[in-house]
Structure formats: C-alpha cells, structure tokens
C-alpha positions in Angstrom: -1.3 -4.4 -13.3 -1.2 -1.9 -10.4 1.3 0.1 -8.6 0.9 0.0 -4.7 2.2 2.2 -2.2 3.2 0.4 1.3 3.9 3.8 3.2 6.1 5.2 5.2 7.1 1.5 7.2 8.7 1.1 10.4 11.8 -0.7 9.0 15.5 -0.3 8.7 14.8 1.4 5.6 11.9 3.6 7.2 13.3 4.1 10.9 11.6 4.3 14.3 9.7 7.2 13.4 7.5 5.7 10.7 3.8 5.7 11.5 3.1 2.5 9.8 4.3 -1.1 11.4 4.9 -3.7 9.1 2.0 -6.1 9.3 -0.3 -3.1 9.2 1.1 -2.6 5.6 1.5 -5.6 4.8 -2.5 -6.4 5.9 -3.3 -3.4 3.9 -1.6 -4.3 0.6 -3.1 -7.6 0.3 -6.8 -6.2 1.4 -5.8 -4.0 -1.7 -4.4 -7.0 -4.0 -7.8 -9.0 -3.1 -10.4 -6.3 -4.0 -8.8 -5.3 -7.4 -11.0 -6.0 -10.9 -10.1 -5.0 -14.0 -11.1 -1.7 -13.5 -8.5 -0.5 -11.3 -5.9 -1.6 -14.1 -2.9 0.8 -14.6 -3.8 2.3 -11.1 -1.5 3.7 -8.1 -2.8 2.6 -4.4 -1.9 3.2 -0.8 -2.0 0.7 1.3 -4.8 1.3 2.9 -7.0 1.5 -0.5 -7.0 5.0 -1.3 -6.2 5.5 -4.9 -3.1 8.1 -5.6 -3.0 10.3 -8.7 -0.4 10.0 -11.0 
C-alpha cells in the first residue's frame, strides 16, 4: 500500500491557476502505480515519482 500525491490539479477543486492538467497527473500516477515493488510499501509519492517524507 502507498499514498500518492496527484498535485496541485487544474480542476474545479484546484482552479485555473494550478500548474498541473489533469491527464499530466493522471499519466504520472499510473507511471507511479506501474513501477512500485514491494519495497516502496507504506510510502508517500508525487505524481511525478518523487518520494515525499512523512
């Protein structure tokens, strides 16, 4: 199990300002879902791989 982080997204949620479209996040999370092993168990990641602290 991981925690990801999409980022600040350009929703209704986010606004216009958000850096981040959607399908970039979107792209990023499941680059990040596919590469995961066992070793990044109980881990916190940005969408576009970098792992957070905690």
């Amino acid at each position: 199990m991981v925690v990801l982080n999409p980022g600040w997204v350009r929703t209704d949620m986010g606004g216009a300002q958000a850096p981040t479209g959607v399908q970039e996040s979107v792209s990023g999370l499941r680059r990040v879902l596919d590469g995961l092993t066992m070793k990044e168990s109980g881990g916190f990641f940005h969408f576009d791989g970098e792992r957070l602290p905690w």
